[in-house]
LUMSETOR-599035 format. One line per field, with one value per residue (C-alpha): residue in three letters; x, y, z; residue number from 1. Coordinates in Angstrom, 1 decimal, padded with zeros to 4 digits, m for minus. Last residue first. Example, Ala and Ser with C-alpha at 12.3 -4.5 7.8 and 13.67 -1.06 7.14 Angstrom:
// LUMSETOR-599035
resn SER	ALA
east 013.7	012.3
north m001.1	m004.5
up 007.1	007.8
resi 2	1
This chain:
// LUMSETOR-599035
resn UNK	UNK	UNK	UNK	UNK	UNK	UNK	UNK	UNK	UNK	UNK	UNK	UNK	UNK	UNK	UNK	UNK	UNK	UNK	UNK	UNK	UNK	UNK	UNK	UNK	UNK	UNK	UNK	UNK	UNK	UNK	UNK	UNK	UNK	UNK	UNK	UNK	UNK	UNK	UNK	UNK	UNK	UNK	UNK	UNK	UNK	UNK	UNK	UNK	UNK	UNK	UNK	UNK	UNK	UNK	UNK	UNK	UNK	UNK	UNK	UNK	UNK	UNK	UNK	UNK	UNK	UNK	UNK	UNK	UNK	UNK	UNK	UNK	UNK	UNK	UNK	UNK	UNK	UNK	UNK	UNK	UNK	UNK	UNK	UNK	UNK	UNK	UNK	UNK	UNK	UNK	UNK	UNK	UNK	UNK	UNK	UNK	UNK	UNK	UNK	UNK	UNK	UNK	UNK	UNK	UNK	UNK	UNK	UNK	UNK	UNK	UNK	UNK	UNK	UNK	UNK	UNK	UNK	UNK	UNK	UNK	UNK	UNK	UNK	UNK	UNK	UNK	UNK	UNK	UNK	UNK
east 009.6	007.9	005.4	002.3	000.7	m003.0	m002.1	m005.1	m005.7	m006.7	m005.7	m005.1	m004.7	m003.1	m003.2	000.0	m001.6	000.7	m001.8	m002.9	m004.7	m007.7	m008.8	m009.4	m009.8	m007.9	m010.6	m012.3	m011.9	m010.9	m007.6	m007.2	m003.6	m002.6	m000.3	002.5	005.2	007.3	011.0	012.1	009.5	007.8	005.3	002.3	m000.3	000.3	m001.8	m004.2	m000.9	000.0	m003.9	m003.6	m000.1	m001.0	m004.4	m002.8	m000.2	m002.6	m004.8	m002.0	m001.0	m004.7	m005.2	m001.7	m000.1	002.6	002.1	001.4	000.2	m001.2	m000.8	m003.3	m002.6	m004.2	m002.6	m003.5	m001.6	m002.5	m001.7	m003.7	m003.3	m001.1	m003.4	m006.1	m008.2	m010.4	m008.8	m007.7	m008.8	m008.1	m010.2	m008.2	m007.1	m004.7	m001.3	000.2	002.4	003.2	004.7	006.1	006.1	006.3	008.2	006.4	008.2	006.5	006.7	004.4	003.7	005.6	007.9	008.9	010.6	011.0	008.0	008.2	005.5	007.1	007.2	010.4	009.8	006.6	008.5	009.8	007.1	005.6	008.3	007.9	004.0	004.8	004.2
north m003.9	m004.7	m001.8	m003.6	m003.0	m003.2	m002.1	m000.4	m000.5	001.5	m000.5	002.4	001.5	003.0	003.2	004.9	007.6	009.7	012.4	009.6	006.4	005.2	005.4	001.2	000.2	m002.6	m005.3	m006.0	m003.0	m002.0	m004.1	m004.7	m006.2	m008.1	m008.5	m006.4	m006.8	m003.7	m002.9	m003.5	m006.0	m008.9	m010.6	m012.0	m012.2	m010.7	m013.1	m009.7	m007.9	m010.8	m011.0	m006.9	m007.2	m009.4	m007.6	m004.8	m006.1	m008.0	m005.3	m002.9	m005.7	m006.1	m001.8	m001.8	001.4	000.8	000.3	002.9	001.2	003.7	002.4	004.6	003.9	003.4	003.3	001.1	000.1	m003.0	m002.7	000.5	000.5	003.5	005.6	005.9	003.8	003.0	002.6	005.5	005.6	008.6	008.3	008.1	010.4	008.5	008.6	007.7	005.1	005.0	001.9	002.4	000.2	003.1	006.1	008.9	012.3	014.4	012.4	013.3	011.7	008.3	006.5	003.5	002.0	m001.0	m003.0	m006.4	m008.3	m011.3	m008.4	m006.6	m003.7	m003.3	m002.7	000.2	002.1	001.3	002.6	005.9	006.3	005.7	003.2
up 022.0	018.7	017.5	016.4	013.3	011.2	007.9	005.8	002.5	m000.6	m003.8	m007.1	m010.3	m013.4	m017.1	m018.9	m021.6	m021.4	m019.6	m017.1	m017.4	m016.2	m012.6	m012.6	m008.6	m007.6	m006.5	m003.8	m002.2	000.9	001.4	005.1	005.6	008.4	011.8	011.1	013.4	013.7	014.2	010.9	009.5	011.1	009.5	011.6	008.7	004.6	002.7	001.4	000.4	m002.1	m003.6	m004.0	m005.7	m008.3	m008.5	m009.7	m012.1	m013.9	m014.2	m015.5	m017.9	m019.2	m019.7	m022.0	m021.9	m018.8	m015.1	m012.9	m009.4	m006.9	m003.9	m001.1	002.8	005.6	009.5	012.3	015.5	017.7	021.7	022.9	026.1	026.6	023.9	026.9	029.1	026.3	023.3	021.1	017.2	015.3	012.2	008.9	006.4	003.9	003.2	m000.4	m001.8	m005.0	m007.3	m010.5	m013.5	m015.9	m014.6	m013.0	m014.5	m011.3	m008.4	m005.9	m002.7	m001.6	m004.1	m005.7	m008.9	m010.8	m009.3	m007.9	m006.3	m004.6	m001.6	000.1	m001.5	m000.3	003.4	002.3	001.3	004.1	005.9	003.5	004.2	007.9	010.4
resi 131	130	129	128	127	126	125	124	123	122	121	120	119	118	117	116	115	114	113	112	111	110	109	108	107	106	105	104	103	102	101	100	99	98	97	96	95	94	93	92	91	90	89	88	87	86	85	84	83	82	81	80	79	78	77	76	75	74	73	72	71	70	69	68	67	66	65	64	63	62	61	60	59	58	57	56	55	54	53	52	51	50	49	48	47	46	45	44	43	42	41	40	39	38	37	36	35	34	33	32	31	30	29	28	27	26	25	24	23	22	21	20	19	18	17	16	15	14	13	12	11	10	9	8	7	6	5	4	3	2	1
């Protein structure tokens, strides 16, 4: 699963954001969502990547909310409590069968140049390709 299907599926959450985006975007808009790739251990079963039947991949969100600090918290942990009841859902051509959230809260970086605070939730989706 990719940054960008990830992406995607987020969209399809209670949690509702105005925009979304993977990587960069450089005029962020307030109540954005980004999603961003994170470096992860290669992890092949025993026996080789053809047994290996659950999929894993982490990801960064970066929630950029507006200028007040308890609306951005709100916000965050809204959307970490949704992504933590995520189990067996079926999305595109995957089945994902629960988030890891690594923290257990969204982690406070502040705000950026405009003064816009932010939060990050690292996680990590653990997926199974349908057939």
């Amino acid at each position: 699963m990719t940054a960008n299907e990830f992406k995607d599926f987020c969209k399809t959450l209670k949690t509702k954001f105005d925009n979304y985006y993977c990587g960069r975007l450089d005029s962020k808009k307030n109540h954005s969502l980004g999603i961003y790739s994170l470096k992860d251990d290669c992890k092949i079963p025993l026996g080789g990547k053809e047994n290996q039947k659950t999929l894993e991949n982490s990801f960064s969100l970066l929630i950029h909310w507006d200028n007040n600090y308890n609306n951005t918290e709100v916000k965050a942990l809204e959307l970490q409590e949704e992504l933590q009841t995520i189990q067996n859902v079926k999305y595109k051509n995957y089945k994902i069968n629960f988030v890891k959230v690594s923290f257990l809260e969204p982690i406070d970086v502040s705000t950026d140049d405009r003064g816009i605070y932010e939060r990050v939730i690292e996680l990590t989706v653990y997926y199974s390709k349908e057939v």
